[in-house]
Every structure is written in structure tokens, then in C-alpha cells.
BAMI-988620 format. One line per field, with one value per residue (C-alpha): residue number from 1; y, x negated, z. Coordinates in steps of 0.2 Angstrom, whole numbers. Layout:
<nodes>
pos NUM, ...
c2 Y, ...
c1 X, ...
c3 Z, ...
</nodes>
This chain:
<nodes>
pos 1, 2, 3, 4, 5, 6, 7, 8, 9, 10, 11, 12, 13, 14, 15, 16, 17, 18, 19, 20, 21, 22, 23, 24, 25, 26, 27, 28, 29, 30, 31, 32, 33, 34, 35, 36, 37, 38, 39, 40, 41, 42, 43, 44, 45, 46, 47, 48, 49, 50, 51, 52, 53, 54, 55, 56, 57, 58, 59, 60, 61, 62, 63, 64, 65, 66, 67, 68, 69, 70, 71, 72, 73, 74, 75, 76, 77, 78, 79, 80, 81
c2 -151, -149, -163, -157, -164, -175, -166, -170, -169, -160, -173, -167, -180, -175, -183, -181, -185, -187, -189, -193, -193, -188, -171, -176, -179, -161, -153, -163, -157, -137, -137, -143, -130, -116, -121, -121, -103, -98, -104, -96, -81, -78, -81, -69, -56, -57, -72, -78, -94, -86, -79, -62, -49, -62, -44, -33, -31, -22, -20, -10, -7, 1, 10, 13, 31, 28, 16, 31, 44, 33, 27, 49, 51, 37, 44, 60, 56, 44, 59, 70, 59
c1 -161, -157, -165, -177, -174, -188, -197, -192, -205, -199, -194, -196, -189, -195, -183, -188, -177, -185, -172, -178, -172, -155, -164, -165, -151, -143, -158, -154, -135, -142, -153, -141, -130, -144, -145, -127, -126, -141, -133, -117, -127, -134, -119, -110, -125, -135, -132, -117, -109, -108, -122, -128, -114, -101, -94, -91, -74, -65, -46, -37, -19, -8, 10, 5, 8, 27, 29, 25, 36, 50, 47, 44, 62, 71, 63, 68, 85, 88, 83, 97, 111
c3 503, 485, 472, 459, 442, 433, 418, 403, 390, 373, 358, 341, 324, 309, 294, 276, 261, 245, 231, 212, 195, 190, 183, 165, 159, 167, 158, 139, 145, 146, 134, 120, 127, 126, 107, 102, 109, 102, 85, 88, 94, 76, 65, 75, 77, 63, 50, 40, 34, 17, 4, 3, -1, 7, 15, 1, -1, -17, -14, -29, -24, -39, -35, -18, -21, -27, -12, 1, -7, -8, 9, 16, 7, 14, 31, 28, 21, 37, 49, 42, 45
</nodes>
């Protein structure tokens, strides 16, 4: 005859892990980041390190027309040789 094994009443373990702290300084860490981008956001996008009228640009170039003639006939001179 064949033995019967005993019952075996079910076991359950519960573990809980409670961990503090630690949290601050990683959210000083990202919120100093979220500021330096939000800086850098509105120096690129928007504001400007200089005063109003820090991109009006005025450039006067005199002779350029001589330069590119003289350059279209040394070109030209170059191609026929």
C-alpha cells in the first residue's frame, strides 16, 4: 500500500521595507537643474545678455565691387589657359 503524505498547511511571509530620507537632496539636485535650464532657456529663446538693439548690425564694405571683377577676370583668365 502506498503511504499518504501529511497535509501541509499553506505558509504565507509578508516582509515590508520602509526606507527614509535620501529624497532631499536629489530634489535640491533637480530643482537647481530645472532653474539653470529655465535661465539658459530665455537667453536663448527670448532675452539677451546685451540692451535692446544688441542685434542691429550695420556693415558698410567699400571696393567690394572692384574686388569681384578682379576676381571674375582672374577666373575667367584662369579657365582659358
Amino acid at each position: 500500500m502506498a503511504q499518504q503524505q501529511p497535509a501541509v498547511e499553506r505558509q504565507n511571509t509578508t516582509t515590508t521595507t520602509t526606507t527614509t530620507g535620501g529624497g532631499s537632496g536629489m530634489g535640491f539636485i533637480v530643482g537647481a537643474l530645472v532653474v539653470v535650464v529655465g535661465v539658459l532657456a530665455y537667453f536663448v529663446f527670448g532675452g539677451s545678455f546685451e540692451g535692446a538693439g544688441a542685434n542691429d548690425v550695420n556693415i558698410t564694405v567699400e571696393g567690394a565691387a572692384d574686388a569681384v571683377e578682379g576676381a571674375a577676370d582672374a577666373a575667367a583668365g584662369a579657365a582659358s589657359e
